[in-house]
VOMI-432672 format. One record per atom (N, C-alpha, C): residue in three letters; x, z, y. Coordinates in steps of 0.2 Angstrom, whole numbers, plus 5000, padded with zeros to 4 digits. Example, Ala and Ser with C-alpha at 12.3 -4.5 7.8 and 13.67 -1.06 7.14 Angstrom:
Ala506650394972 Ala506250394978 Ala506650394984 Ser506450354989 Ser506850364995 Ser506450395000 
This chain:
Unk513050074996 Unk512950004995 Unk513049994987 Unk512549934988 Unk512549894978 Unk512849854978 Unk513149814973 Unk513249734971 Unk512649694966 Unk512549654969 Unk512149614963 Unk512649554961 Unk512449524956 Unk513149464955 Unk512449434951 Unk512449384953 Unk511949324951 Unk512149284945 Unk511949304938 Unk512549254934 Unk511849204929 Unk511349214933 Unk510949194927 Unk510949124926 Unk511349074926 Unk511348984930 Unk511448984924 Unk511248914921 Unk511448854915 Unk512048824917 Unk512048804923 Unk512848774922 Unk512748694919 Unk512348684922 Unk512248604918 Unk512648524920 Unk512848574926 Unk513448504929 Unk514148504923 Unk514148574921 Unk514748564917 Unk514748564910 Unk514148534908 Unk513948514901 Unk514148474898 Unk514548414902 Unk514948364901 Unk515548364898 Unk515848424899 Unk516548464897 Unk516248504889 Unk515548494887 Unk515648534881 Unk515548604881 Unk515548634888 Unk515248714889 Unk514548714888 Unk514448774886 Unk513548804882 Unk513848854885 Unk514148914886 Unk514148974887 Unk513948974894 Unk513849044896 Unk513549044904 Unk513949054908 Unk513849004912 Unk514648984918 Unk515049044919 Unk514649104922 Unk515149174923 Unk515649174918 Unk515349154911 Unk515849174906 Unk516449124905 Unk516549084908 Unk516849024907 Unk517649054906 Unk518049054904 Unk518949084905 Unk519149054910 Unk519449074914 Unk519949074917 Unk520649094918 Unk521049064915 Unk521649114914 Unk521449144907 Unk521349154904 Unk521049174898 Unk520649224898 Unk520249264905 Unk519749294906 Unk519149274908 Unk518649294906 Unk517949264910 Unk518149274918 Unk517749224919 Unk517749214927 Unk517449274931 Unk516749314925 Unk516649364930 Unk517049414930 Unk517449414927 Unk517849484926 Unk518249494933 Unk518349424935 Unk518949434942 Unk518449454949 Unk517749434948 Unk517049464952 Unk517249534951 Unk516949564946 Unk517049654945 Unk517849654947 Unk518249624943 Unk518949674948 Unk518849674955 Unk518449624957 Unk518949634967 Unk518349674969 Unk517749694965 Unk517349744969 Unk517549804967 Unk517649824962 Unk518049904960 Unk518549904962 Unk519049844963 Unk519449854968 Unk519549894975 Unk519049874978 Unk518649884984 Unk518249964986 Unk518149984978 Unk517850054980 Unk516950024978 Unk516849974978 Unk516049954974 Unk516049964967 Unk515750024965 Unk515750014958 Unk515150014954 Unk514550014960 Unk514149994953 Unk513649934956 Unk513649904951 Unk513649824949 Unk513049824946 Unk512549774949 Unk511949754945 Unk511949664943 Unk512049674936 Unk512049574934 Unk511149554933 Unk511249524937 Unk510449474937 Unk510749424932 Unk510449424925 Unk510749394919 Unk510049354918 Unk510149284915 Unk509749254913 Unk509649224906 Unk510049154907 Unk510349134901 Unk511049154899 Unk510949164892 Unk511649184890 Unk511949264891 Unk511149294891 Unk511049354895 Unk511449414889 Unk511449404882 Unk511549464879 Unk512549434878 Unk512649374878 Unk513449384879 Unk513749404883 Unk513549404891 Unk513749444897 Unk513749514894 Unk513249524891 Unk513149604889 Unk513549644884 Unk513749604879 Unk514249614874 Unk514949634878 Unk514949574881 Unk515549564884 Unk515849634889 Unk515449664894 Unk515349704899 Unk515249774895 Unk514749774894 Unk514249844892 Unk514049874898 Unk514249934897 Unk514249964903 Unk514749974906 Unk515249934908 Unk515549924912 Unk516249984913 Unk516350024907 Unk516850094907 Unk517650054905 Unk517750004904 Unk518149984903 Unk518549934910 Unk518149924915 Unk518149884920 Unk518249954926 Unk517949994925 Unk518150064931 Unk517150024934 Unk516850014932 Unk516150004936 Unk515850024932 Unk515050034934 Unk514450064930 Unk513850024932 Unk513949964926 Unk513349904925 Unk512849924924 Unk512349894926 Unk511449884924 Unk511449804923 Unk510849804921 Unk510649704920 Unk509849714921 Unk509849644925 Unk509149644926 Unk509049594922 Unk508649574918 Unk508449514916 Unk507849484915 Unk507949414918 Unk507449354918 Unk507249314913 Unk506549314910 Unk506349284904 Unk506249214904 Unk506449204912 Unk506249134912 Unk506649114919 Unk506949064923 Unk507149044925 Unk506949054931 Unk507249104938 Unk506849134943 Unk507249114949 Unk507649074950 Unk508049064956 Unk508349114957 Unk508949104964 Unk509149144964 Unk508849214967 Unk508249184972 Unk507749234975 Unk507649274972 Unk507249234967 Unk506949254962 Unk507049314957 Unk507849284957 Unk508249344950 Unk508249404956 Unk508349404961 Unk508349474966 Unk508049504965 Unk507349474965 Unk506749504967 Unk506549554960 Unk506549514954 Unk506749544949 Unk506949624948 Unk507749604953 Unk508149664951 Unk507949714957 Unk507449704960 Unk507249754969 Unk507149824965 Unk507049844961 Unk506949904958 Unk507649924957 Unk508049894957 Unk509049934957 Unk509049954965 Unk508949904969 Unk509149894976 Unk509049964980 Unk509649964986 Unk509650044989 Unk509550014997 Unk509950035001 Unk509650035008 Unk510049955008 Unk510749965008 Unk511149905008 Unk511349845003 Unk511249795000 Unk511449774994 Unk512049694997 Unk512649714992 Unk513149644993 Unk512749614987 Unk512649534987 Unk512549514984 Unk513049454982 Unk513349404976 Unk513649384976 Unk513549334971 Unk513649264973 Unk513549204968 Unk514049224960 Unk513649204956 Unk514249214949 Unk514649164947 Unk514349114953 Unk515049054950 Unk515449024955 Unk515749074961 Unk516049074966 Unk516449114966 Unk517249134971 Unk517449174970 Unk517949174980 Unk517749234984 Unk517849254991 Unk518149294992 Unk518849284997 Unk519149344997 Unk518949365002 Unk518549435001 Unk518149475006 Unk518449525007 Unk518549565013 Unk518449635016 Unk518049655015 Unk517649715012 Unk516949725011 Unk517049765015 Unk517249805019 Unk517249875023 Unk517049815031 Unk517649755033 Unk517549725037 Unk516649705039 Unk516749685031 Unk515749645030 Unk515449675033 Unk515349745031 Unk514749815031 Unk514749825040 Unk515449855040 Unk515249855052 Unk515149805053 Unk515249735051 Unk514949675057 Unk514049675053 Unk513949705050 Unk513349705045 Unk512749745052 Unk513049815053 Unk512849865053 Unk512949835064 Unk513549825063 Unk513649825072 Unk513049795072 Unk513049725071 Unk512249685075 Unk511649695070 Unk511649755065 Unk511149775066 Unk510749715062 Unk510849695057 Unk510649635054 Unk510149645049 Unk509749605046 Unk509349595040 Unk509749575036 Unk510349545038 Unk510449475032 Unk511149485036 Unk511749485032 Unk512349435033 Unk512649385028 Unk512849335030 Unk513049285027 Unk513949285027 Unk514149265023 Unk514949275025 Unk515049195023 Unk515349185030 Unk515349085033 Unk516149085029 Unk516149045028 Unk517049015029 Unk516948915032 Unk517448925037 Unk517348855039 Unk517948805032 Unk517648755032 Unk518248685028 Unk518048645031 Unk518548605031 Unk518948545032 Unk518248485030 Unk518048505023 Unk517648425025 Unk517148455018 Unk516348455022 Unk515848495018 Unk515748465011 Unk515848405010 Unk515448385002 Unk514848385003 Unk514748434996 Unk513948454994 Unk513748514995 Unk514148565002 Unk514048605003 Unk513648615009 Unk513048655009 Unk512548655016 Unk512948685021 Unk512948665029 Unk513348695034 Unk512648755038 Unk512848805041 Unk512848855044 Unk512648815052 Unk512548825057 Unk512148825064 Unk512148915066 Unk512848915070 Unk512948975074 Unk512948985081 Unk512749015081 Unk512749035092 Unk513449105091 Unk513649095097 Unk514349135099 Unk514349205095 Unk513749245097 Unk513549305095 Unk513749315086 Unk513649245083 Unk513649245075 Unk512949255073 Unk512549245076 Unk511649245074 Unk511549175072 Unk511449165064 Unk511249115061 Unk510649065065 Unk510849015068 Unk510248975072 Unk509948915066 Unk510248885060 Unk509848845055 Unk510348845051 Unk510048815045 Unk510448795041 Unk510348705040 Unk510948675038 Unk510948605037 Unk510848595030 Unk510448525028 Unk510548505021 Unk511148485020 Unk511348495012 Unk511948455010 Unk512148385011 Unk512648365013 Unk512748285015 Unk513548285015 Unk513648225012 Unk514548225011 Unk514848195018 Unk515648255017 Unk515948235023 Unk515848285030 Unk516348275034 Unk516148325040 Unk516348405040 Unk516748425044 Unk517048515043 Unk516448535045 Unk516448605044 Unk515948655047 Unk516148715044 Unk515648755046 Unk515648825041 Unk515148835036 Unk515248825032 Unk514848835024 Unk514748935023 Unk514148915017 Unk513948985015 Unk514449015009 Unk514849065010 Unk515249085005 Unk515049105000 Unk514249114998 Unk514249144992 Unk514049234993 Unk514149244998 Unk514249344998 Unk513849335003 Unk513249394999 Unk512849405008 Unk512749475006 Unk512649525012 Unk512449585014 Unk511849565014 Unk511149615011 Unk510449625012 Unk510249695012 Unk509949695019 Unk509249765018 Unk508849755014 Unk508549815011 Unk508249815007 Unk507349775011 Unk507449765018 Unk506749755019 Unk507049675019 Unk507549645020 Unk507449565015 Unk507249565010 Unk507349615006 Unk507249574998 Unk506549584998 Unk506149625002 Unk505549645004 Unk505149585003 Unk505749545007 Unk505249475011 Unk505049425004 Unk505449445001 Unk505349374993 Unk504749394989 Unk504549344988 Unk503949334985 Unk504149364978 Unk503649374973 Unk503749414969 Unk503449364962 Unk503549354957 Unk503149334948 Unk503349254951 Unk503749234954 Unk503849134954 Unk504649144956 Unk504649064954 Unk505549064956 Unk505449044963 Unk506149064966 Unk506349064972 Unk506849034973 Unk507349004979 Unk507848994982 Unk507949044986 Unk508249084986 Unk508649124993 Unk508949075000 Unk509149004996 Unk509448975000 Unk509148925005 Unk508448925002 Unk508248855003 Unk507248895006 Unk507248945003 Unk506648985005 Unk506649065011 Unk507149085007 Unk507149145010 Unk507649155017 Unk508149125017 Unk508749125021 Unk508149095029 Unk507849035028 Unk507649005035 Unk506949065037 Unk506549115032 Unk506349165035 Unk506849225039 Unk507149235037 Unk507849285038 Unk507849245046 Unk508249195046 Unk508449155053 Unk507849165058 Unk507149185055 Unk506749175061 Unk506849235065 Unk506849285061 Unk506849345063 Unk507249365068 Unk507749335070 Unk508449345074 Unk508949395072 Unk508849405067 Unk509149445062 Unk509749425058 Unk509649355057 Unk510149335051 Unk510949325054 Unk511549345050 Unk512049335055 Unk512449315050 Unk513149285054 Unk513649245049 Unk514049285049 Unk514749305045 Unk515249335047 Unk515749285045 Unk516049275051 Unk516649195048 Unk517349235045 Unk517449205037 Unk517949235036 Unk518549175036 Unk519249185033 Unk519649125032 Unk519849135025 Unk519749185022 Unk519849235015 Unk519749155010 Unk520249145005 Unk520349104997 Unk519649094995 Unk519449044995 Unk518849034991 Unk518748964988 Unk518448984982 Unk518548934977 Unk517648954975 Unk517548884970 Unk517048894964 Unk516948874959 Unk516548874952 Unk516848824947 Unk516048784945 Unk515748784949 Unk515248724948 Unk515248664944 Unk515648624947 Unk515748554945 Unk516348534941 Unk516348514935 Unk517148504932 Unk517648494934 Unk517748444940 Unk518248464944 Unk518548544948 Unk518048574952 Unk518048644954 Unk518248684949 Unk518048674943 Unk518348714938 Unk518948714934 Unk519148654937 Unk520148644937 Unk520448664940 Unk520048654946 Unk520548674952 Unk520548754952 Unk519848794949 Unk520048874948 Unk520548884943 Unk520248854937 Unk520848884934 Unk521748874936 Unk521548794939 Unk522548794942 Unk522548874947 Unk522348884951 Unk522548924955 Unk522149004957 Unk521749014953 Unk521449084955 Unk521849134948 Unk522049104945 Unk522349184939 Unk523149184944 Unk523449144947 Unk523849154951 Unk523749204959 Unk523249194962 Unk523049224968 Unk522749294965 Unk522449294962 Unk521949374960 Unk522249394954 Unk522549444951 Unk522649484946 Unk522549534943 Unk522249514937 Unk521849574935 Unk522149624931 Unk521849664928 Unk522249704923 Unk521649704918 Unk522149734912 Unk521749734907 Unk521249754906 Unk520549764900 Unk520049814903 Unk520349884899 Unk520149954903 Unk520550004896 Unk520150034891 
């Protein structure tokens, strides 16, 4: 198994606050944000990491390198021009192996990955989505599941109302990323996920795991109040 980590976003919601740097890098606790993404998947035993970089492509890179200081062994793929999330995948389909985790660069889930991979592998899936339910969705899209965990739709955003939301972390075959159109931008979320779903392939894995993201000015108070306290990293060596 690979990791991708999606960090190519402008981050324009938080341009308010005076950020220009790319969301990934933002500090937290006095560390970029991705750096707490790479510790929990080295943690984990996933060490080699592909950054689908976009904007603010060559600081992730300064910052990182090749990754000998984090215990991981980075690649980057990079987008000369804004490719959505699908898009930056399809980009990096030349990394991609039989199984790939993919994971938002401005979220943060606390996942079993070993858990992910059997419920991945038991139904035999194209696609798993790792659901977490909350209390009250906001401006997060909700998930439509049948008992089995076979993804039936997805909802658009609308405030208000619990459900189970998309965490950010998906398991893909390499014959999903098959399915993305190739030289245009894309949504994963909004284009590719609803072919996945026809398939009867797509499947949720509900977790209860800490999640947080730092989207919005707010969301990004609320990480920094409490994710350098939950997740701990160490220094790089």
């Amino acid at each position: 198994m690979k990791a991708f980590i999606l960090v190519g976003g402008l981050g324009t919601r938080l341009r308010s606050l005076g950020i220009t740097r790319p969301k990934a890098m933002i500090e937290i606790g006095g560390r970029p944000f991705l750096e707490y993404l790479v510790a929990d998947l080295t943690r984990q035993g996933l060490l080699d990491i592909v950054f689908c970089v976009g904007y603010g492509a060559e600081q992730i890179r300064r910052h990182f390198g090749e990754g000998r200081a984090w215990g991981a062994r980075l690649a980057y793929s990079l987008e000369n021009e804004p490719l959505g999330t699908g898009g930056a995948l399809k980009n990096a389909e030349a990394h991609a192996v039989e199984e790939n985790l993919v994971c938002n660069g401005d979220s943060f889930l606390e996942l079993d990955l070993k858990t992910f991979a059997d419920f991945h592998r038991q139904h035999q899936a194209l696609a798993s989505i790792a659901a977490i339910p909350v209390p009250v969705r906001d401006d997060y899209g909700a998930l439509r599941m049948a008992e089995t965990g076979q993804i039936l739709a997805f909802s658009e955003k609308k405030p208000g109302g619990q459900g189970l939301i998309n965490g950010g972390v998906y398991l893909l075959n390499r014959e999903a990323l098959e399915m993305i159109p190739p030289g245009r931008p894309v949504s994963i979320e909004h284009e590719t996920f609803p072919l996945l779903v026809a398939t009867g392939r797509c499947f949720g894995c509900t977790t209860t795991g800490f999640f947080l993201d730092i989207g919005t000015p707010q969301r990004l108070a609320q990480a920094r109040a409490t994710l350098p306290g939950f997740f701990k990293i160490n220094e790089p060596r």
